[in-house]
Structures are given as structure tokens and as C-alpha cells.
C-alpha positions as CSV (number, residue, x, y, z in Angstrom):
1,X,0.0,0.0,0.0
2,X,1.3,3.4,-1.2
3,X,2.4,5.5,1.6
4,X,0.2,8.7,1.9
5,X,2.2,11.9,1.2
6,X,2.3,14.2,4.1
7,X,1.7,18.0,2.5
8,X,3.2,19.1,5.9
9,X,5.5,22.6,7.1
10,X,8.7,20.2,7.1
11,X,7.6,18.7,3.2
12,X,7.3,22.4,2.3
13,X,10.2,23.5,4.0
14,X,12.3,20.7,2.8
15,X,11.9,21.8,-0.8
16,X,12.7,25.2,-0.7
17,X,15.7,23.9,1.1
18,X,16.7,21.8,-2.1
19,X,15.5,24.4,-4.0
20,X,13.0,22.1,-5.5
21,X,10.4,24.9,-6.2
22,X,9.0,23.4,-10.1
23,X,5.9,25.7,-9.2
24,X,8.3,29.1,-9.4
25,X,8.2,30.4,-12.3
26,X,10.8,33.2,-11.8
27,X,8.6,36.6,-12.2
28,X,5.2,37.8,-11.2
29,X,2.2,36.1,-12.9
30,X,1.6,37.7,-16.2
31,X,-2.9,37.3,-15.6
32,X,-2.3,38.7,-11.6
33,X,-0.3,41.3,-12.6
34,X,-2.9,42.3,-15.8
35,X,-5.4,42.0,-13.0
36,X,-3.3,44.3,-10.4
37,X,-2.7,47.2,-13.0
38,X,-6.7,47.8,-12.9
39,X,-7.2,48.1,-9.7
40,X,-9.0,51.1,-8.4
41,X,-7.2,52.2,-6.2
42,X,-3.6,51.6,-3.9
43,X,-4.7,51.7,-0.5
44,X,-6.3,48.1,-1.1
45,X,-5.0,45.5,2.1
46,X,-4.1,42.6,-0.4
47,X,-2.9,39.1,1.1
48,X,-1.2,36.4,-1.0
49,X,-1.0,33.2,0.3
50,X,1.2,30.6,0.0
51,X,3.0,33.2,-1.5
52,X,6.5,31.5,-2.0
53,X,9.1,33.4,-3.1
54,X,6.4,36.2,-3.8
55,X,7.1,37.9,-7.0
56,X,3.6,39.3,-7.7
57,X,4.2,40.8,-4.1
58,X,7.7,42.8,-5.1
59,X,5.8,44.2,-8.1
60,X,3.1,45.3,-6.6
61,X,5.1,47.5,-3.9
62,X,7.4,48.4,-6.4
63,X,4.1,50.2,-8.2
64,X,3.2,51.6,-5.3
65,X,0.8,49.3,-3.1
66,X,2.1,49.5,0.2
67,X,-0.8,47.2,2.2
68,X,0.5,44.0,0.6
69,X,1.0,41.1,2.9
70,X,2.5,37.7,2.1
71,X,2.0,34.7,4.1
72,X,3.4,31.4,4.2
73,X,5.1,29.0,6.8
74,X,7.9,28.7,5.4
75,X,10.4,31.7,6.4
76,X,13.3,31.1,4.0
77,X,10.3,31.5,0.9
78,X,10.9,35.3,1.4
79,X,14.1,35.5,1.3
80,X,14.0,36.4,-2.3
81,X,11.6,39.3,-1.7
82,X,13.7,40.6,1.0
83,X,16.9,40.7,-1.6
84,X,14.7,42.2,-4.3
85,X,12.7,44.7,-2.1
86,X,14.7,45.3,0.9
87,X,11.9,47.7,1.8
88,X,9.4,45.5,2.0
89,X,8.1,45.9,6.1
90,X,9.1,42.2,7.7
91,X,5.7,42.8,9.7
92,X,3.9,42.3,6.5
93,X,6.0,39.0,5.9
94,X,3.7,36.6,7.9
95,X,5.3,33.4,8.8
96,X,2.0,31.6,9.7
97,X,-0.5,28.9,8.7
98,X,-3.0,30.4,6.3
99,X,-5.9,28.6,8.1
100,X,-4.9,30.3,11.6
101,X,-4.7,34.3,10.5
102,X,-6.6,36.3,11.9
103,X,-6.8,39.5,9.8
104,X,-8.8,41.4,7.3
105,X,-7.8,42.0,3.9
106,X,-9.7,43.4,0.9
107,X,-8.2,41.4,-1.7
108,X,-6.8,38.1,-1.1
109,X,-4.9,37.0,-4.6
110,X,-4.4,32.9,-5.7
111,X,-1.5,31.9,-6.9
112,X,-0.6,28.4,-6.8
113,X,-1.6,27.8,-3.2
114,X,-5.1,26.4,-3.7
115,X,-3.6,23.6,-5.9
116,X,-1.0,23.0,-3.4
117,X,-3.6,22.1,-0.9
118,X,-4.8,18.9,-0.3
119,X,-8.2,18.6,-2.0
120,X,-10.0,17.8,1.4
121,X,-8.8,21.1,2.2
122,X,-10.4,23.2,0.1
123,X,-13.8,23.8,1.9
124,X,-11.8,25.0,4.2
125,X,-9.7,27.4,2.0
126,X,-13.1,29.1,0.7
127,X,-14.1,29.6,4.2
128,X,-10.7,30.8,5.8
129,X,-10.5,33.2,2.3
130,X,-14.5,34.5,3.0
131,X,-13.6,35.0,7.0
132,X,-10.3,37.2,6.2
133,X,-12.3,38.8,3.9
134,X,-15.6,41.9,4.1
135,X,-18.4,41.9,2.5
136,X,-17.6,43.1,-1.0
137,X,-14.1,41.6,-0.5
138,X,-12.7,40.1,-3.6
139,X,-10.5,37.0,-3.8
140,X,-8.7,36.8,-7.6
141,X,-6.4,34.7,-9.1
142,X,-5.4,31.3,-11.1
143,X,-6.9,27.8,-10.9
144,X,-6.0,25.0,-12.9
145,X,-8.7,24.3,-15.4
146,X,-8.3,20.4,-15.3
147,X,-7.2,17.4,-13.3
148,X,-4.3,15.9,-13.5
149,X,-3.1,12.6,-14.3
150,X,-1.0,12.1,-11.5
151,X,-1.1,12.2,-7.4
152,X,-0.1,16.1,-6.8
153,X,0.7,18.9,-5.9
154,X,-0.4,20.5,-8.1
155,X,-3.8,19.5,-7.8
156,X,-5.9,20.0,-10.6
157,X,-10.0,20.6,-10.6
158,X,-13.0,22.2,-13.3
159,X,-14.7,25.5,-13.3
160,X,-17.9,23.3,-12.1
161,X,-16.2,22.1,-9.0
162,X,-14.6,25.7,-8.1
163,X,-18.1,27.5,-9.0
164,X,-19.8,25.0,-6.3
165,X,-17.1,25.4,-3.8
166,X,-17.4,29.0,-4.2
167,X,-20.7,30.2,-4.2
168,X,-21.7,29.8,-1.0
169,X,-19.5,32.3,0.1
170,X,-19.0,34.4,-2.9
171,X,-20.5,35.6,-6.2
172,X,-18.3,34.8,-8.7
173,X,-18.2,37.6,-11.5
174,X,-15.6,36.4,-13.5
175,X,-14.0,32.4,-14.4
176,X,-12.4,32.0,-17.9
177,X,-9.5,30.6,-19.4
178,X,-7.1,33.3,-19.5
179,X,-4.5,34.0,-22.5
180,X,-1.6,35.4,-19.9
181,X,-0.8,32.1,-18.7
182,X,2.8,30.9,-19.2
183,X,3.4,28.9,-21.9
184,X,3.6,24.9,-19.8
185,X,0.0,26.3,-18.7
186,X,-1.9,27.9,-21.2
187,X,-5.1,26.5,-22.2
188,X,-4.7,24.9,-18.5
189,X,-5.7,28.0,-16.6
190,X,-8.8,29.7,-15.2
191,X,-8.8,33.0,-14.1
192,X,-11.6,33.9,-11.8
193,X,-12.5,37.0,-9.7
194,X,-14.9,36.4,-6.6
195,X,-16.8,38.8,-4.8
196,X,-17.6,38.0,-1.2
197,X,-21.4,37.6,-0.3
């Protein structure tokens, strides 16, 4: 019997450690960052997590939004971001479990942590995401637009299966397949924008 993989801090930490980060793509998400340069207005508290080695988050205070927070639990992630924006407040670097803050944020943006997540954790993503966020609150990013053919991370989904874990919680006003992804994903990425009920 196949041993089940443990998705835990020390698996996470562990890869970063090797360096082992296949996800990375090396610069902010083109989609997020098409996404970012509408927004109305710069003031916005924005939280990305699982943010990694958080590229979307350098450009976005490098343009000028200065309530950006990053969160994941594994420290050495932002290392990068600190060399790249040595600016960038350590108090909005939050080493934490996602599913334990306990903030408010007006824009929460997905990049490559849902998929990360075990599927069984998802309910539980969609409420964590609709608690840190107000009403009117948006949550925005990526989502793979298919399963995949192998044990993950990444895990993979459809728009059906996101559109019912989401609705309870949010209306969703936007979930296509976007043109910006990168090249090993395109045609394999949805890019949604959820409004929170």
C-alpha cells in the first residue's frame, strides 16, 4: 500500500531547502499582474497566500501598493523578496498557517496555493479566504482548469467544481480561461475574480 504523502510545514520546508520549487516560475504572474494594474485604487490591504518566493508581491510594492501582505510558513520563501525589495516591512512578511490568520484584507490574490492544498482542504480554503475577507471583498487569481493525471501537488479541478465550492461564500463575476498564462500552462488556466457575499 502506497504511503500517503504528508503536504506538511517540514515537506514544504524541505523543498525550498533543495531548491526544488517546479511551481516558481521566476517573475510575477503575467494574468495577476494584468489584473493588479486595474485596480482602483492603492490603498487596497491585499494578502497572498502561500506566497512562495512572492514575486507578484515585489511588483506590486514596487508600483506603489504598500498594504501588501505575504503569508506562508515557510520563512526562508521570502528571502528572495527581502533581496529584491529590501523595503518590503518584515511585519507584513507573515510566517504563519494560512488557516490560523486572523486579519482582514480586501483582496486576497491565488496563486498556486489552492492547488498546493490537499483537495480535502479546500472547503476550508473558501471559508478561511471568505472570513479574512468583508463583505464586497474580492478573492482573484489562477486555478487549474483540469485534473491531473497524476497524485499532486499540483492538484488540478474544473470551473464546475470551483463555481460550487465557491458560491456559498461568494458571487463569482468572473472564471475563464485566461491568455496570460505561461506557456507549460496555457489552455490549463482559469482566471476567476470572486466577490464575497
Amino acid at each position: 500500500m502506497e504511503e500517503e504523502l504528508s503536504l506538511d510545514q517540514t515537506w514544504w520546508h524541505t523543498r525550498y531547502l533543495l531548491g526544488d520549487t517546479p511551481w516558481d516560475i521566476g517573475y510575477p504572474s503575467p494574468a495577476i499582474i494584468n489584473f493588479c494594474e486595474k485596480l482602483p485604487q492603492k490603498a487596497l490591504r491585499i494578502l497572498i497566500p502561500g506566497a512562495g518566493y512572492a514575486h507578484e508581491a515585489a511588483w506590486l510594492w514596487n508600483n506603489g501598493f504598500r498594504n501588501v501582505y505575504v503569508c506562508d510558513w515557510v520563512a526562508r520563501a521570502f528571502d528572495p523578496l527581502r533581496r529584491c525589495v529590501p523595503d518590503f516591512p518584515e511585519a507584513q512578511m507573515l510566517v504563519a498557517d494560512f488557516f490560523a490568520l486572523d486579519h482582514t484584507f480586501d483582496l486576497i490574490l491565488e496563486q498556486t496555493f489552492f492547488c498546493a492544498l490537499p483537495p480535502e482542504r479546500r472547503e476550508d480554503y473558501v471559508r478561511q479566504c471568505a472570513r479574512l475577507l468583508p463583505k464586497g471583498g474580492q478573492l482573484a487569481g489562477l486555478l487549474f482548469a483540469s485534473p491531473f493525471p497524476f497524485e499532486g501537488p499540483p492538484f488540478g479541478g474544473t470551473e464546475a467544481e470551483y463555481r460550487q465550492l465557491l458560491e456559498p461564500h461568494f458571487f463569482i463575476e468572473q472564471m475563464a480561461l485566461t491568455p496570460l498564462s505561461i506557456e507549460p500552462r496555457r489552455g490549463n488556466e482559469l482566471f476567476f475574480v470572486a466577490i464575497r457575499k
